[in-house]
N, C-alpha and C positions, 0 to 999 in steps of 0.2 A: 504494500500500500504506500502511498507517495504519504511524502511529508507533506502537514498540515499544512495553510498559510501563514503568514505572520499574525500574529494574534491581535484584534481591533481590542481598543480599548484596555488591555494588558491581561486578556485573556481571551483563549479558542473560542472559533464562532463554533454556535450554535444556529440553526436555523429551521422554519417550521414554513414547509412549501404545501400551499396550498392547490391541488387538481392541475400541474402542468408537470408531468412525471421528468423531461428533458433537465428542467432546472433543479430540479433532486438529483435527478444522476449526473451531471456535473459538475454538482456543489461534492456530491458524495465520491465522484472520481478524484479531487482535490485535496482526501481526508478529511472532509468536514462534516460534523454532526447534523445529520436534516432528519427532522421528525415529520412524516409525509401523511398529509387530511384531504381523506379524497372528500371532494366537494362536488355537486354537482348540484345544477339550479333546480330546482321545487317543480317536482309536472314537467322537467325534464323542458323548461321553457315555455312551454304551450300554454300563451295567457289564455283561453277559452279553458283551460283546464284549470288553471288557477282560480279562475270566476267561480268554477262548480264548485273546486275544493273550498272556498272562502263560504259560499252560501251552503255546504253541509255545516260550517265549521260554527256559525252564528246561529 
């Protein structure tokens, strides 16, 4: 495994990558700590589905 980077603030990055998997795997090919949140948007975007799920939800 490569050596870390130089450490920000006077100590290793940590980092927490939200749903674009490329910038985890390049942070993480560097040595660097990424805690990965797969995120994806509600209804899968589909505002007409958002509408139905909002009027069960009330």
């Amino acid at each position: 495994m490569p050596e870390p980077p130089e450490p920000l603030f006077g100590r290793p990055l940590k980092t927490i990558n939200i749903g674009i998997p490329t910038v985890a795997d390049d942070l993480e090919s560097q040595g660097v700590e990424v805690v990965r949140v797969d995120c994806k948007p509600l209804a899968g975007g589909d505002l007409k589905m958002l509408e139905l799920l909002d009027k069960l939800g009330s």
